[in-house]
DODREN-722495 format. One record per residue: residue number from 1; x, y, z of N, C-alpha, C in turn. Coordinates in pm, whole numbers. Atoms other than C-alpha are relative to their C-alpha. Last residue first. Example, Ala and Ser with C-alpha at 12.3 -4.5 7.8 and 13.67 -1.06 7.14 Angstrom:
BEGIN
+-------+--------+--------+--------+--------+--------+--------+--------+--------+--------+
! vexmi !     nx !     ny !     nz !    cax !    cay !    caz !     cx !     cy !     cz !
+-------+--------+--------+--------+--------+--------+--------+--------+--------+--------+
!     2 !    -82 !   -119 !     -6 !   1367 !   -106 !    714 !    -77 !    109 !     73 !
!     1 !     89 !   -119 !      0 !   1230 !   -450 !    780 !     90 !    120 !      0 !
+-------+--------+--------+--------+--------+--------+--------+--------+--------+--------+
//
This chain:
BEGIN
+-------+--------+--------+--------+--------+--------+--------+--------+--------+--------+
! vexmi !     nx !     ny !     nz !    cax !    cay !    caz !     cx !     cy !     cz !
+-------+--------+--------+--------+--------+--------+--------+--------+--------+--------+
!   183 !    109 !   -126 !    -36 !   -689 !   6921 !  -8094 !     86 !    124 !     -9 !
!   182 !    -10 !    -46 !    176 !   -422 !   6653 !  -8274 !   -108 !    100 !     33 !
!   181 !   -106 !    -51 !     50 !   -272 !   6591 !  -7927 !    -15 !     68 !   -147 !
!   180 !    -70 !   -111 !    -94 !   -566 !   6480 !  -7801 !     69 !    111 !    -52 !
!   179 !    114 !    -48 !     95 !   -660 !   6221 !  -8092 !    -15 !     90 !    110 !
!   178 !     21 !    -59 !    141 !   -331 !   6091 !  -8010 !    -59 !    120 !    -31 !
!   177 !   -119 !   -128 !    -31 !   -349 !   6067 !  -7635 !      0 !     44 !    -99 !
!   176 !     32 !   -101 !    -68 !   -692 !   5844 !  -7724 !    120 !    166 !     53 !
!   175 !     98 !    -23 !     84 !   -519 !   5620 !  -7958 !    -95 !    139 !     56 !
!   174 !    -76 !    -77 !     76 !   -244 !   5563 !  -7710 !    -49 !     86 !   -124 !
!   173 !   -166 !   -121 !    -94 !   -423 !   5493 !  -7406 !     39 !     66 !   -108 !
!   172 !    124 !    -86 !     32 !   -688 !   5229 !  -7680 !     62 !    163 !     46 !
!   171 !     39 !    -47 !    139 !   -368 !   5065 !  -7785 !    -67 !    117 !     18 !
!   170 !   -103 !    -93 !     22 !   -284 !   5040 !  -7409 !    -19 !     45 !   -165 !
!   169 !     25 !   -107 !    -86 !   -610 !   4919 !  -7319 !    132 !     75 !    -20 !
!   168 !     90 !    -70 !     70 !   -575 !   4653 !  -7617 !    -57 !    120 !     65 !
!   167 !     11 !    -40 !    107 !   -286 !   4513 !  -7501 !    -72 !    102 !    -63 !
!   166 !   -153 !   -158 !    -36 !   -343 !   4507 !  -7167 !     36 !     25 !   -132 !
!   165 !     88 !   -138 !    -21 !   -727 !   4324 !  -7281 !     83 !     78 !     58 !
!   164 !    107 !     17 !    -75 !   -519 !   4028 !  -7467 !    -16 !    130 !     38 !
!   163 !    -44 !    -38 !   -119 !   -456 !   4071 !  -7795 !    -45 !    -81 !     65 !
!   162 !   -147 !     32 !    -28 !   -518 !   3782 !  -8080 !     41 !     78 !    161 !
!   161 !    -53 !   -113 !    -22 !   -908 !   3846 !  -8073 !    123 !    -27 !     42 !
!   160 !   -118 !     69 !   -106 !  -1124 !   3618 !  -8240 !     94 !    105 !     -9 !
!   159 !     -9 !    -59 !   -160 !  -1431 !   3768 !  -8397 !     89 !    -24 !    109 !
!   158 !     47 !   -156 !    -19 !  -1378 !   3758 !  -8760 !      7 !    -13 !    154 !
!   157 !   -116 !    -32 !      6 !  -1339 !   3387 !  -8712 !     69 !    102 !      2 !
!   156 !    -64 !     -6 !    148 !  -1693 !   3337 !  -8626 !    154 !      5 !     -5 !
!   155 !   -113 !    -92 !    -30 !  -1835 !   3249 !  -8237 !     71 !    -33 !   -211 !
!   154 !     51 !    -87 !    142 !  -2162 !   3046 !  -8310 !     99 !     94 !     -4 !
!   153 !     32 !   -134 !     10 !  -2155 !   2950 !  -7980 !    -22 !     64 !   -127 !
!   152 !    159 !     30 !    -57 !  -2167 !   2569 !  -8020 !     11 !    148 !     -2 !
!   151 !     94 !     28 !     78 !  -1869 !   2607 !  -8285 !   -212 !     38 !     99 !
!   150 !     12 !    -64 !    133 !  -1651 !   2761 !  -8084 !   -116 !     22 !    -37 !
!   149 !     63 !   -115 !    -95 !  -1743 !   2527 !  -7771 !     -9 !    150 !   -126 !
!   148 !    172 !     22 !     -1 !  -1654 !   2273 !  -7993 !    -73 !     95 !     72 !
!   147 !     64 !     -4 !    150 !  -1294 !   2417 !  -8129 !   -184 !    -75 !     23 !
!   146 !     12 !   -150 !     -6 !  -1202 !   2498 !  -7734 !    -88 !      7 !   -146 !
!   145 !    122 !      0 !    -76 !  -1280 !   2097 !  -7639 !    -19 !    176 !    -58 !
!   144 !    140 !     55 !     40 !  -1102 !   1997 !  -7968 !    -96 !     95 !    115 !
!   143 !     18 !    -45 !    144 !   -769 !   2199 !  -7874 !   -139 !    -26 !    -16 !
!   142 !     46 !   -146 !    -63 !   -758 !   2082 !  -7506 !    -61 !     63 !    -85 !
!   141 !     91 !     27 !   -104 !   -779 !   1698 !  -7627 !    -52 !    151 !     45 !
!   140 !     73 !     53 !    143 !   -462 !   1801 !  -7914 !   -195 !    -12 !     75 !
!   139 !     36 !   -116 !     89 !   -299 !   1952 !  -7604 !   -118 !      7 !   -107 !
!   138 !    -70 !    -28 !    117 !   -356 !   1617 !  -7438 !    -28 !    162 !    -22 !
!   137 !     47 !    -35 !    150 !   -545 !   1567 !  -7117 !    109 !     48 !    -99 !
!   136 !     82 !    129 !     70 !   -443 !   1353 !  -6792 !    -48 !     45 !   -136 !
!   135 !    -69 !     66 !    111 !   -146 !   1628 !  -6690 !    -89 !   -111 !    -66 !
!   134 !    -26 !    228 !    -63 !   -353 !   1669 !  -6382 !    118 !    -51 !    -89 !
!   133 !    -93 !    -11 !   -123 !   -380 !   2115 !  -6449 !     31 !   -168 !     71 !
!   132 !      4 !    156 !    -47 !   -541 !   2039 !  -6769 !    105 !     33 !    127 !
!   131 !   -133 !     -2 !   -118 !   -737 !   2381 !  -6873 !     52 !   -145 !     46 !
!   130 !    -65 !    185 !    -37 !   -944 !   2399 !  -7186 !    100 !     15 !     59 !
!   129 !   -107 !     69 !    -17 !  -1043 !   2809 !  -7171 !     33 !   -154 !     36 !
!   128 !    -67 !    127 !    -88 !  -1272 !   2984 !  -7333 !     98 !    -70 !      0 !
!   127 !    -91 !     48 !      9 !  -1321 !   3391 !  -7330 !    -48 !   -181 !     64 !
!   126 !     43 !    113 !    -78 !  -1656 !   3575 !  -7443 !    183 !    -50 !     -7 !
!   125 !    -90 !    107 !     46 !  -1600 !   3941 !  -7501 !    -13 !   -153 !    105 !
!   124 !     33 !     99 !    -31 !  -1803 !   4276 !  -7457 !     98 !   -130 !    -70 !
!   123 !     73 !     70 !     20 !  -1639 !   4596 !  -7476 !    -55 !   -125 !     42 !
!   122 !     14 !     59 !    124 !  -1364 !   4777 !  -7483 !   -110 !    -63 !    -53 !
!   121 !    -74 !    -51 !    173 !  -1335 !   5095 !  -7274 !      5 !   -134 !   -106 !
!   120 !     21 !   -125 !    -20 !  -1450 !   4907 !  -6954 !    105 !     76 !    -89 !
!   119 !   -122 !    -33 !     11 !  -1428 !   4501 !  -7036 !     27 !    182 !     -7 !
!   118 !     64 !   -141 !     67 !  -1759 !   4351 !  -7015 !    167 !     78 !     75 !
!   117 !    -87 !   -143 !    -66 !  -1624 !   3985 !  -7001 !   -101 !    119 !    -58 !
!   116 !     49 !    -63 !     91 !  -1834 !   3642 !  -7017 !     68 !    115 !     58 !
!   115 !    -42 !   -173 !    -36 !  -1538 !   3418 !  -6921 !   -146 !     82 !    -73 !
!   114 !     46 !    -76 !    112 !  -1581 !   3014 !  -6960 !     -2 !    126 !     54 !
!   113 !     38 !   -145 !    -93 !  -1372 !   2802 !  -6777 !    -36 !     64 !   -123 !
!   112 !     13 !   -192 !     53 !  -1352 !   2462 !  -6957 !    -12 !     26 !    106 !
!   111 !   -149 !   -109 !    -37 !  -1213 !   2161 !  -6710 !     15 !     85 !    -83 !
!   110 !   -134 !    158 !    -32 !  -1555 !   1952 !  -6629 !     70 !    101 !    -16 !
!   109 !     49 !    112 !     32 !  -1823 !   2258 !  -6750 !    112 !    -70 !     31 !
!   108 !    -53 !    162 !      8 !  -1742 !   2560 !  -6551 !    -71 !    -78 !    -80 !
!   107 !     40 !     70 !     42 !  -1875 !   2970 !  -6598 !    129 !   -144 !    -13 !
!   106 !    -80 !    124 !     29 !  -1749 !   3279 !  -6501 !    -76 !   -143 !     22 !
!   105 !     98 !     86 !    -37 !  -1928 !   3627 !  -6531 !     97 !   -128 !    -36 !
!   104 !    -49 !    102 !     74 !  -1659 !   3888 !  -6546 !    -99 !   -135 !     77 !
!   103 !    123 !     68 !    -45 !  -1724 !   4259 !  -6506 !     23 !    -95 !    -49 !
!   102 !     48 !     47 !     82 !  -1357 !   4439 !  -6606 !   -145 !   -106 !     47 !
!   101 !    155 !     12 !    -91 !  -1101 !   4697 !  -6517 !   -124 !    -88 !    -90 !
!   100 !    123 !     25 !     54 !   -784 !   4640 !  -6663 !    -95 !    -37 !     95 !
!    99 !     73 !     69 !   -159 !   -457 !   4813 !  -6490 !   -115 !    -20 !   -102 !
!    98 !    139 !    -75 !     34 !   -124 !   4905 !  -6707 !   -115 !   -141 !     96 !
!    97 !     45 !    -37 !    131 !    210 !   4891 !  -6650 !   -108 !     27 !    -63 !
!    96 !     88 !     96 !     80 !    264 !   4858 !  -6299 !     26 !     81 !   -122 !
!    95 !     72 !   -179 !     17 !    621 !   4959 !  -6111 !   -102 !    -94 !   -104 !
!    94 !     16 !     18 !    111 !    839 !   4636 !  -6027 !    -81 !    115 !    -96 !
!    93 !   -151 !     41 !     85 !    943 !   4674 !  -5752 !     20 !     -6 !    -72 !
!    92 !   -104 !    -81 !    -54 !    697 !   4959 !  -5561 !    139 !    -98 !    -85 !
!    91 !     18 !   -117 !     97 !    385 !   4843 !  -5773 !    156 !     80 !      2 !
!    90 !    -30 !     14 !    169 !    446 !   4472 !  -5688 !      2 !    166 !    -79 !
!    89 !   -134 !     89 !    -11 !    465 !   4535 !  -5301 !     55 !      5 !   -145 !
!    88 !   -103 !    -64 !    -28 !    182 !   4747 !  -5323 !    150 !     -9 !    -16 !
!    87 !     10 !   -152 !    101 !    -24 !   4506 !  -5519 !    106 !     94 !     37 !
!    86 !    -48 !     66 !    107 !     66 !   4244 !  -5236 !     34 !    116 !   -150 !
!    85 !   -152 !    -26 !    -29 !    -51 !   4462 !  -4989 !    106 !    -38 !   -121 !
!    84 !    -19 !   -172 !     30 !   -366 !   4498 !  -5146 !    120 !      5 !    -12 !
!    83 !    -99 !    -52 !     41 !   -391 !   4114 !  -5229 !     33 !    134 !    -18 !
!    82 !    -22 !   -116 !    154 !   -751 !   4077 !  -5249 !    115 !     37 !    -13 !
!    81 !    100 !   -155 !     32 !   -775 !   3811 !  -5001 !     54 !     45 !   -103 !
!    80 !     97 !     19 !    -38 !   -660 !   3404 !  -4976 !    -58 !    115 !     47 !
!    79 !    -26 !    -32 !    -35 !   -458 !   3436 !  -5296 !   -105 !     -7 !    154 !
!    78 !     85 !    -41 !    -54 !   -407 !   3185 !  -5548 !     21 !     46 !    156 !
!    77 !     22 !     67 !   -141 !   -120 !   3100 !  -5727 !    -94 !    114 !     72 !
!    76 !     59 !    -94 !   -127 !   -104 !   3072 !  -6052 !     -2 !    -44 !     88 !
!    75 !     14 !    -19 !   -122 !    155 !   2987 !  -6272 !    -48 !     64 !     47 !
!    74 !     20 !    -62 !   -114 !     59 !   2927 !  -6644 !     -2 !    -35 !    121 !
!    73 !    -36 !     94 !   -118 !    187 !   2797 !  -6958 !     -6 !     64 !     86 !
!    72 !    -93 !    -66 !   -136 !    -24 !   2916 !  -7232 !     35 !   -128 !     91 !
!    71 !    -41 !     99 !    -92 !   -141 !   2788 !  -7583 !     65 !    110 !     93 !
!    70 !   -139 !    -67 !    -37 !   -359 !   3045 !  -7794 !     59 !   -133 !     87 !
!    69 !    -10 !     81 !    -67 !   -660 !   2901 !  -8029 !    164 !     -2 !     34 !
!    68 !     58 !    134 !    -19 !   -755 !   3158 !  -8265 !     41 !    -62 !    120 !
!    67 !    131 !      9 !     24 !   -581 !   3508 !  -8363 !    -43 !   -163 !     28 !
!    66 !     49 !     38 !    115 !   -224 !   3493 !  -8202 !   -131 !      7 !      7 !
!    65 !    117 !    -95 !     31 !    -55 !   3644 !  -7911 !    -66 !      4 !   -156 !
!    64 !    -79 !    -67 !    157 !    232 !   3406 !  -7832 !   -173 !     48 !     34 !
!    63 !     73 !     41 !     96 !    181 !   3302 !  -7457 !      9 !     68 !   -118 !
!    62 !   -107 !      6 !    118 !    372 !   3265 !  -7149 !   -117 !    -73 !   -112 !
!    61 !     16 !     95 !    136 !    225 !   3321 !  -6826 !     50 !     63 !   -112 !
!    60 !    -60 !     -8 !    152 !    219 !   3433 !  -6484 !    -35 !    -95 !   -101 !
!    59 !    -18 !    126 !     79 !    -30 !   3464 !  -6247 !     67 !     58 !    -67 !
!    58 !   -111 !      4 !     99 !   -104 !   3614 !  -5900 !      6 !    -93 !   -101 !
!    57 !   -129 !     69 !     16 !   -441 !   3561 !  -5755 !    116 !     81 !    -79 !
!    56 !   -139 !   -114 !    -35 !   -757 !   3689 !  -5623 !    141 !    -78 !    -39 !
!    55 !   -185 !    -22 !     14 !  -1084 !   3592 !  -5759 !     83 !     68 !     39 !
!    54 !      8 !    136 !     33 !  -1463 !   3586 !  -5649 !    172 !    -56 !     23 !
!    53 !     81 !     38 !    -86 !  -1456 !   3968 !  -5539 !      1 !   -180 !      7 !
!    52 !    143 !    -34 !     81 !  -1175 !   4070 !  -5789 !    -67 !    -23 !    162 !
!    51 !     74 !    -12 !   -106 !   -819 !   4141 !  -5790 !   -120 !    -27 !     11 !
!    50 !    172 !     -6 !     11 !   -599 !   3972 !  -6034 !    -39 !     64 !    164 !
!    49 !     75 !     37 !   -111 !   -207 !   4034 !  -6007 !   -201 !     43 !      0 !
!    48 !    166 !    -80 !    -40 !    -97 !   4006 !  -6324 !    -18 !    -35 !    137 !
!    47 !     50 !     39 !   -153 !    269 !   3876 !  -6465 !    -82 !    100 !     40 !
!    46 !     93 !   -133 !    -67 !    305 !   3857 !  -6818 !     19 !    -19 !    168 !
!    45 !    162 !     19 !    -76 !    570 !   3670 !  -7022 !    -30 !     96 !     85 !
!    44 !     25 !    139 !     35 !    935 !   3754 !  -7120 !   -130 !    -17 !     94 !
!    43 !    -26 !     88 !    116 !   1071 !   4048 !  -6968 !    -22 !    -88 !    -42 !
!    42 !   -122 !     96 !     -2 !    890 !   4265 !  -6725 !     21 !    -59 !    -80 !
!    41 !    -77 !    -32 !    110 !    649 !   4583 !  -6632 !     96 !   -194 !     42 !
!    40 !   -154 !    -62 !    -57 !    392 !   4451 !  -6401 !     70 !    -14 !    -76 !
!    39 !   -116 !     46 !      7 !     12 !   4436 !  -6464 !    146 !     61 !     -8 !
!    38 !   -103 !    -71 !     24 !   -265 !   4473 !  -6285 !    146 !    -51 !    -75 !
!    37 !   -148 !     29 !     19 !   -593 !   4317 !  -6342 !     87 !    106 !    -10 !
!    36 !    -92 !   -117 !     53 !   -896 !   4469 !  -6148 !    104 !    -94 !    -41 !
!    35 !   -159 !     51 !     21 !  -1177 !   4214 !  -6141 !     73 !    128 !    -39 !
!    34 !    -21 !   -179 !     21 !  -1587 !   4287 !  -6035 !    169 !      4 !    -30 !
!    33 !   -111 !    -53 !    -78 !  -1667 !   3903 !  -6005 !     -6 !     96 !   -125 !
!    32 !    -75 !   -123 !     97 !  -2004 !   3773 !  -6149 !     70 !     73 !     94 !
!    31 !     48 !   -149 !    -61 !  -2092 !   3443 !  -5978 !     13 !     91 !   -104 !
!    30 !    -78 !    -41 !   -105 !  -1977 !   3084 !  -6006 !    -38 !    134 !     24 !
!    29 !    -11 !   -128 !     -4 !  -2217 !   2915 !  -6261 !     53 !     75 !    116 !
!    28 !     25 !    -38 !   -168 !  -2175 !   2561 !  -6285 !      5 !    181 !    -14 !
!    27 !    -68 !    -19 !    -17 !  -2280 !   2462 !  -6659 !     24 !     92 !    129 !
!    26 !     13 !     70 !   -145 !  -2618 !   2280 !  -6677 !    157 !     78 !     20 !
!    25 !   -111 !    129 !    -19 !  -2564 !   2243 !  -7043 !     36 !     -8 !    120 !
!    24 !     31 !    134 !     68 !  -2856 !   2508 !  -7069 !     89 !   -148 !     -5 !
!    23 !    130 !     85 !   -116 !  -2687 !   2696 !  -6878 !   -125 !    -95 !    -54 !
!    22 !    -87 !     56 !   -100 !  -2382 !   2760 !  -7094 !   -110 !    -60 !     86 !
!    21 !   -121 !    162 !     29 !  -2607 !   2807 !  -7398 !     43 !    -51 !     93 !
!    20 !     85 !     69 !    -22 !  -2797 !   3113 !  -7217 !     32 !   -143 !    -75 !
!    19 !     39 !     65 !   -111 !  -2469 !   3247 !  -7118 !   -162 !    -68 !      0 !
!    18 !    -88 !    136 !    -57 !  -2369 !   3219 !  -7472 !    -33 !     -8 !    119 !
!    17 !     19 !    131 !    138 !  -2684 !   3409 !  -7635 !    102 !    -87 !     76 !
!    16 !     69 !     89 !    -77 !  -2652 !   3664 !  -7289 !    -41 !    -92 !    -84 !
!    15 !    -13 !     97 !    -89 !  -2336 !   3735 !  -7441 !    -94 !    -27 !    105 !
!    14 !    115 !    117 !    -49 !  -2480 !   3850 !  -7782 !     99 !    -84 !    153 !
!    13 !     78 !   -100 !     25 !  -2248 !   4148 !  -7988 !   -107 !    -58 !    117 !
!    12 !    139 !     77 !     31 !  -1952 !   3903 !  -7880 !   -108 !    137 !     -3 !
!    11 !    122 !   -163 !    -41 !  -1610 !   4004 !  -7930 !    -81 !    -93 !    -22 !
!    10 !     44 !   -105 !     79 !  -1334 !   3707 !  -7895 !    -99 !     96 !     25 !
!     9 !     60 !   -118 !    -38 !  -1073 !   3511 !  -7685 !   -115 !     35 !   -100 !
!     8 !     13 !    -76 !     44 !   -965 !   3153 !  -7702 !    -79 !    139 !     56 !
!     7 !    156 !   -120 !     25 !   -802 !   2951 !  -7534 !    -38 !     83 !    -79 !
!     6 !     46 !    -31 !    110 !   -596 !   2636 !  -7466 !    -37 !    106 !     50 !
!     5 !     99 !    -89 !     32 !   -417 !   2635 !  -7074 !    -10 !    -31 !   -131 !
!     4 !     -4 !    -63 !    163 !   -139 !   2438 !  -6981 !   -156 !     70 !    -14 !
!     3 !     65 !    112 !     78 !    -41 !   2383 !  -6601 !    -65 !     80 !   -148 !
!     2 !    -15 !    -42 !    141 !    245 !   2541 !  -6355 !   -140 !   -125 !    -53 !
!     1 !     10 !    115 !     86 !    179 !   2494 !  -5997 !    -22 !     44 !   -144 !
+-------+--------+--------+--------+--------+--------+--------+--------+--------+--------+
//
């Protein structure tokens, strides 16, 4: 089932400052999943197979890679285990591209998802997302809920992060071979 996504990404120096916000607003707290994303070489949008303890799914999506408030159109489909085989399947047709390892505390209010990430080689990063999988909310509706959550965190502009974390693990890949190569 395809449905729209807002979101934003950024660095946080303070994510027990937003998870003590989120609970304070009573927000459902789902666990902390251990998540491997993989992803698979291909043209036009991403495709990941998530692994985690909480989460397991395939998803694609289609999204410009801008600083602030990203629009996606995403198919997921959820998996009812960790998708080994699956993985296999995807490594042998498609061959992966790169794999993000990442501690991910997740967080509900009505149809945000909130992300606290510890992201292995990058860091810490809060992600939210206004999701309307009913069609009953507006873009414009998704927009506001991501620009108040913003604000309630105290999240700056400086800290919004256009990649996402394959991006920025392949930056880091190439940055590191570099500074190799120059020994």
């Amino acid at each position: 089932m395809t449905h729209l996504n807002i979101e934003i990404k950024a660095r946080t120096d303070h994510p027990e400052h937003i998870e003590a916000i989120l609970l304070a607003h009573q927000a459902d707290y789902k666990g902390e999943d251990r998540q491997r994303d993989t992803y698979y070489k291909m043209t036009g949008g991403r495709l990941k197979l998530r692994q985690g303890n909480i989460e397991n799914s395939l998803i694609l999506y289609d999204r410009l890679e801008v600083e602030g408030l990203k629009k996606s159109e995403v198919v997921l489909q959820q998996l009812p285990d960790t998708g080994e085989a699956l993985r296999q399947i995807l490594d042998r047709t498609l061959g992966s591209w790169v794999v993000v390892e990442k501690r991910r505390k997740i967080f509900y209010l009505d149809n945000v998802k909130f992300h606290i990430d510890s992201v292995e080689g990058l860091g810490a990063f809060v992600e939210i997302e206004a999701c309307d999988q009913s069609g009953s909310k507006s873009e414009a509706e998704l927009r506001e809920q991501c620009d108040y959550y913003q604000a309630l965190f105290g999240i700056k502009a400086d800290a919004l992060i256009a990649k996402s974390y394959s991006d920025m693990i392949i930056e880091l890949e190439s940055t590191n071979k570099n500074d190799l190569s120059s020994v």
